[in-house]
BAVEX-41432 format. One record per residue (C-alpha): residue number from 0; z, y, x. Coordinates in steps of 0.2 Angstrom, whole numbers, padded with zeros to 4 digits. Layout:
i / c3 / c2 / c1
NUM / Z / Y / X
...
% end
This chain:
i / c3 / c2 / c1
0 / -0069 / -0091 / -0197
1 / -0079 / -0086 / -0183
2 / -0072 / -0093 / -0165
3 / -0063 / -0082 / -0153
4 / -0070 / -0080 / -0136
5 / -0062 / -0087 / -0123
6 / -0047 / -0078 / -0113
7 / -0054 / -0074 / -0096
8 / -0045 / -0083 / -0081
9 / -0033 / -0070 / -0075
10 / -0041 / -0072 / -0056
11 / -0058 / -0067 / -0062
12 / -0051 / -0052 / -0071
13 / -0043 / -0048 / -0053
14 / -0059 / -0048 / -0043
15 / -0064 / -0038 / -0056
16 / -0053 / -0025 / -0056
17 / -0052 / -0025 / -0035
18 / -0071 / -0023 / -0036
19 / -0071 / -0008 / -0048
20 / -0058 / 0000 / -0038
21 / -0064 / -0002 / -0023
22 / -0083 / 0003 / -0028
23 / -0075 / 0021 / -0033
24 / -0061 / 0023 / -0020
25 / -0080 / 0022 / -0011
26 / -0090 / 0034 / -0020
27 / -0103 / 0018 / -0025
28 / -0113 / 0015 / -0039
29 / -0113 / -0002 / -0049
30 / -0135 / -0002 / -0043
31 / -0130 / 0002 / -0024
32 / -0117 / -0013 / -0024
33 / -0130 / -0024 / -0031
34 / -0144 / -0017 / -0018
35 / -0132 / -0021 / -0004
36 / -0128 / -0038 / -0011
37 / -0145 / -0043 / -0017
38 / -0142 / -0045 / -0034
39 / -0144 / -0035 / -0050
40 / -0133 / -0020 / -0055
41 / -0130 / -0031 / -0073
42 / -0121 / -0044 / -0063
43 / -0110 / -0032 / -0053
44 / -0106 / -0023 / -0071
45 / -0101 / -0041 / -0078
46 / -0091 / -0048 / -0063
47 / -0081 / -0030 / -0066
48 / -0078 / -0034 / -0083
49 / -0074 / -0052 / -0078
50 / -0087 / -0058 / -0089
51 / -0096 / -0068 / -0074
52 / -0086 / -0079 / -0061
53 / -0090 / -0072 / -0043
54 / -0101 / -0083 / -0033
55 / -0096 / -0087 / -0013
56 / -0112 / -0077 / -0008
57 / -0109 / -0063 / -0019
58 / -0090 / -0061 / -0014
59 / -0094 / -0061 / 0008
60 / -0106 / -0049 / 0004
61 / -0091 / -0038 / -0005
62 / -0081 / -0044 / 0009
63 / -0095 / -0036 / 0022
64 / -0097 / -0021 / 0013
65 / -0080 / -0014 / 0009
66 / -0072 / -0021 / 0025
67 / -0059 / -0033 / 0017
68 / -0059 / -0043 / 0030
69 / -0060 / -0061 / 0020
70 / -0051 / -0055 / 0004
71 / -0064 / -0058 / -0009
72 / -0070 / -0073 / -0001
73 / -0056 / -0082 / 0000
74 / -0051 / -0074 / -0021
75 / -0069 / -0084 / -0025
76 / -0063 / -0099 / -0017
77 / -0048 / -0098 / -0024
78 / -0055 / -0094 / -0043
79 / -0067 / -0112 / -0038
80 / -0052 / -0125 / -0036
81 / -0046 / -0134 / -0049
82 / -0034 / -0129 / -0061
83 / -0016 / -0132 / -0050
84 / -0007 / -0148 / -0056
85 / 0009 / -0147 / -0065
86 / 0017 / -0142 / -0082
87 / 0011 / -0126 / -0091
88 / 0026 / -0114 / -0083
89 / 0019 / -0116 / -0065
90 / 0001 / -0114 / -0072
91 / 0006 / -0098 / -0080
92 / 0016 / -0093 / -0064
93 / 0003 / -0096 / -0053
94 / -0014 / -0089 / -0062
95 / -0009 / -0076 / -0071
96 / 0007 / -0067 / -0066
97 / 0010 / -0070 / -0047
98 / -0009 / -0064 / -0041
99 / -0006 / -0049 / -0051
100 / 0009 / -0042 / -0045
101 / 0012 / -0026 / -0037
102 / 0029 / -0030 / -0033
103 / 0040 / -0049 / -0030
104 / 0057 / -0050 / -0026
105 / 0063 / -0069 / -0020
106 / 0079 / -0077 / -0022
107 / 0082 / -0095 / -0012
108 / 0098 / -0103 / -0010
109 / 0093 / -0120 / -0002
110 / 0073 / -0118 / 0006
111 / 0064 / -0106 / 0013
112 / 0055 / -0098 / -0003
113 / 0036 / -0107 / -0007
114 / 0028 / -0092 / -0002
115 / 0034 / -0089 / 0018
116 / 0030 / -0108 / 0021
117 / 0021 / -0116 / 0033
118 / 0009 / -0131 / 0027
119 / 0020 / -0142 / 0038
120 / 0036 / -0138 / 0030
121 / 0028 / -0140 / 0012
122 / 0021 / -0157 / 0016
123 / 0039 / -0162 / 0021
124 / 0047 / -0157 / 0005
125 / 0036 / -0163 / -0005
126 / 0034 / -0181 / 0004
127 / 0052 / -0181 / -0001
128 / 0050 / -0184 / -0017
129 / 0041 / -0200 / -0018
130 / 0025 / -0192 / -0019
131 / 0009 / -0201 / -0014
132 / -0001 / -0194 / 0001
133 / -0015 / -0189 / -0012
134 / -0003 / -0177 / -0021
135 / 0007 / -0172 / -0008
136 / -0009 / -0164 / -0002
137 / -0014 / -0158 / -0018
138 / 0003 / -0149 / -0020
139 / 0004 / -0141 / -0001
140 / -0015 / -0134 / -0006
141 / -0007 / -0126 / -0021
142 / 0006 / -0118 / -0012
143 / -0004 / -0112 / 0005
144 / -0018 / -0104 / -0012
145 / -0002 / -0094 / -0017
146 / 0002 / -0086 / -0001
147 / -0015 / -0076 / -0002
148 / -0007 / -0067 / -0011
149 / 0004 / -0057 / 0003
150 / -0015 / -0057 / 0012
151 / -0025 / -0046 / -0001
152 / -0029 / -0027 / 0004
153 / -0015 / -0021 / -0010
154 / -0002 / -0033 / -0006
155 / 0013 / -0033 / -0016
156 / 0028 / -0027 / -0010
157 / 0038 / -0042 / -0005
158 / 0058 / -0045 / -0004
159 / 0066 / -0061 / 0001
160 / 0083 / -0066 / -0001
161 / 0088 / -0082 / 0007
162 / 0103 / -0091 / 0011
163 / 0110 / -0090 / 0031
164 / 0111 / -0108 / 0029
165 / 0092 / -0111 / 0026
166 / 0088 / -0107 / 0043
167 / 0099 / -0123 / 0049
168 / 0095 / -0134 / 0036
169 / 0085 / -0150 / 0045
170 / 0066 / -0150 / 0033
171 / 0055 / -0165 / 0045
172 / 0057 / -0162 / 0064
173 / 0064 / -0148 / 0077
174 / 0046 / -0143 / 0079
175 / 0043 / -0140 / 0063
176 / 0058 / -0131 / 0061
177 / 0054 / -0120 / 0075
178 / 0036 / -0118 / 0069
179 / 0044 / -0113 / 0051
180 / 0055 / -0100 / 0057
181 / 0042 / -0093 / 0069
182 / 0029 / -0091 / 0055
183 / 0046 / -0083 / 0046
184 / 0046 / -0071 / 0061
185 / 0028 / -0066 / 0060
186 / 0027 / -0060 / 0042
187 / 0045 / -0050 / 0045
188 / 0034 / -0037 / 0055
189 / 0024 / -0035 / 0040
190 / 0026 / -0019 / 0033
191 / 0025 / -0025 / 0015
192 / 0038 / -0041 / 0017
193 / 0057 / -0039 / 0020
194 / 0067 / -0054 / 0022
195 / 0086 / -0053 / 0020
196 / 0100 / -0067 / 0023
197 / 0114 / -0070 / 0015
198 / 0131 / -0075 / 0024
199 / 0135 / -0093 / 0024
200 / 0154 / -0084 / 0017
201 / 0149 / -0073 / 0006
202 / 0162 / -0074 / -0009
203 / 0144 / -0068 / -0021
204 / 0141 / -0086 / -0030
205 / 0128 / -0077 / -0043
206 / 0112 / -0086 / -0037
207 / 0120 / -0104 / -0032
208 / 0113 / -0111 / -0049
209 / 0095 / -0109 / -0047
210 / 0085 / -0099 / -0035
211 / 0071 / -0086 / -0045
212 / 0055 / -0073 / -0042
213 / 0056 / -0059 / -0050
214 / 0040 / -0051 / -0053
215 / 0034 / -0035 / -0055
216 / 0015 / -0030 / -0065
217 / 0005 / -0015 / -0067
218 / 0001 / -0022 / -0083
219 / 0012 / -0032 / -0092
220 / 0030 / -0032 / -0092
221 / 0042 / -0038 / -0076
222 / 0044 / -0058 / -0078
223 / 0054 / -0070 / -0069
224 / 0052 / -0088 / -0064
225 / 0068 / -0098 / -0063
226 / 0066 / -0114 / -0054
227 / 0084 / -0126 / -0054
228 / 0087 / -0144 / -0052
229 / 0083 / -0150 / -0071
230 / 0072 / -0135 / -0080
231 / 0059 / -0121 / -0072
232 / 0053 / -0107 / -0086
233 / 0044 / -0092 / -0083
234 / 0049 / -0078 / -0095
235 / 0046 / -0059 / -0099
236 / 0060 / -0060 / -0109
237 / 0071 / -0043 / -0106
238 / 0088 / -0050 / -0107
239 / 0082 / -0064 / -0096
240 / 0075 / -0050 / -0082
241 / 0091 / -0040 / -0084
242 / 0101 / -0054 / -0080
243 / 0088 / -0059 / -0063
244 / 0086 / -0042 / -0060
245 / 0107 / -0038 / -0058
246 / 0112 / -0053 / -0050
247 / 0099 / -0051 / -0038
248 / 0106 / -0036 / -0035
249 / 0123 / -0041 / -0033
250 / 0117 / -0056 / -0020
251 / 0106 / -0041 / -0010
252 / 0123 / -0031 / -0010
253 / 0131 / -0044 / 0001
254 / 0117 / -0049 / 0012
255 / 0114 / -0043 / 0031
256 / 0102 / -0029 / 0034
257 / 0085 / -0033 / 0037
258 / 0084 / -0029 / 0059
259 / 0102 / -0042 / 0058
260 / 0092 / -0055 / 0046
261 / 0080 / -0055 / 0059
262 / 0091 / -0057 / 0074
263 / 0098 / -0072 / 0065
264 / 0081 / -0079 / 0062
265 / 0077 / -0079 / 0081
266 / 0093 / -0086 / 0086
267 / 0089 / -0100 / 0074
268 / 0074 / -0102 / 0078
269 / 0077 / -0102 / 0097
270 / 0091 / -0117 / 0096
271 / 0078 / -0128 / 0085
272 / 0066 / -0123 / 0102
273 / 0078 / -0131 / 0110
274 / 0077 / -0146 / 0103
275 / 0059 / -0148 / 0103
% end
C-alpha cells in the first residue's frame, strides 16, 4: 500500500492562501512575485500550494511588497517554532482551527480570555500552577503566538464575553492589573474586537461551568473549544455548537453594551491605578 503524503500543517496552507489572495487582489503574476523576491516563480507556485514552508527572507520580502506591515513575517516565524506543548485538543486548537477563523466569539467567567492577555498576566497564571520557570515561559510564548491572530490583515471578527467580576479579580500585582485592563482598552477600539461584560447579578448561570471559543471557518464547519476545571475538547460536533452557540447567546442577552463595558473597564482599570 503505497504511503500517504503527509497532511500539510494548517499554517503553511494559511500563507499560502494569504499569498494567493493577495497576489490577485493585486493584479500580480506567480514570475513578478518571484522577480520582486528574488526567487523563482516555481517556489512561489509551491508556497501557494503549501507544498514548500516559507522562509524569513522570502516572507519580509512579501511583507515589503504587499504592505502588510509584518504579517507574513511574523506567520513564518510563527510556522518555525515548535510544535506548542500540551495534549492533542490544544494542538488542534491552536494550528489548525483558531489561525483560520473568520469569526471567534469568546466566553470567560473567571479571567480575562487567553487571547486579550498581556505577557505579564499569563506568566502570573501560569506560575500559579507549580510550573517551572522553563515552562512557564514556554506556555506564555504559546499564548502571545496565538494573539497574532487578531493582528493579520483579515482579522477575524472577535467577540468577548467576560464576567464584571474579572476585571476586580487580583492576577500578580496592581500594576499588572492596570497594565492588563489598559491593554483590554486598547484592543476595545479595534474595529474587529468587541468586548462585552456581564453583571456581577445577572440571574443567566448558563456559562458558570466552563468558559468556551466558539469558532467560525470559511472552510470547515463552526467548532468550539470548552475549557472547564477537569476536561478541555475541541469539537465540530453540531449538537455540541448548538448548545455553545445558544447559551452564548442567552449570556450576551444579559450583558452591558459594548460603550457601558468599556466604561466599566476604565473605572476598573483606573482604581487598580491607584493602587500602583
Amino acid at each position: 500500500m503505497a504511503k500517504q503524503p503527509a497532511k500539510p500543517n494548517a499554517l503553511v496552507v494559511r500563507f499560502g492562501r494569504e499569498l494567493r489572495r493577495l497576489r490577485k487582489q493585486s493584479g500580480m503574476s506567480q514570475g513578478r512575485v518571484a522577480r520582486f523576491c528574488g526567487c523563482s516563480g516555481s517556489l512561489v507556485s509551491s508556497v501557494e500550494l503549501a507544498k514548500r514552508v516559507p522562509q524569513p527572507d522570502f516572507a519580509k520580502n512579501l511583507d515589503r511588497l504587499f504592505e502588510t506591515d509584518g504579517f507574513f513575517g511574523r506567520l513564518a516565524a510563527y510556522i518555525a517554532q515548535p510544535a506548542p506543548s500540551g495534549p492533542l485538543w490544544f494542538r488542534r486548537w491552536a494550528e489548525e482551527v483558531e489561525p483560520g477563523a473568520i469569526a471567534l466569539r469568546s466566553w470567560e467567567p473567571l479571567l480575562i480570555p487567553g487571547l486579550l492577555q498581556t505577557a505579564e498576566y499569563a506568566r502570573a497564571l501560569f506560575r500559579g500552577g507549580n510550573k517551572s520557570e522553563e515552562l512557564v515561559e514556554e506556555l506564555t510564548g504559546i499564548r502571545m503566538r496565538r494573539q497574532q491572530v487578531l493582528t493579520r490583515p483579515d482579522p477575524p471578527a472577535v467577540w468577548v464575553l467576560m464576567d464584571e467580576w474579572v476585571l476586580k479579580r487580583p492576577v500578580g500585582s496592581p500594576a499588572l492589573m492596570a497594565a492588563q485592563l489598559a491593554r483590554l482598552l486598547e484592543l476595545s477600539e479595534l474595529r474587529h474586537i468587541t468586548i462585552q461584560l456581564t453583571p456581577h447579578d445577572t440571574r443567566c448561570y448558563d456559562g458558570f461551568v466552563s468558559g468556551f471559543i466558539l469558532a467560525e471557518l470559511s472552510d470547515a464547519p463552526p467548532t468550539v473549544t470548552v475549557d472547564s476545571a477537569i476536561s478541555e475538547e475541541v469539537t465540530a460536533d453540531p449538537d455540541a455548537v448548538a448548545r455553545a452557540v445558544n447559551c452564548y447567546e442567552r449570556i450576551r442577552a444579559e450583558a452591558f453594551r459594548a460603550g457601558r463595558s468599556v466604561d466599566l473597564i476604565k473605572k476598573a482599570w483606573g482604581s487598580w491605578k491607584q493602587q500602583t
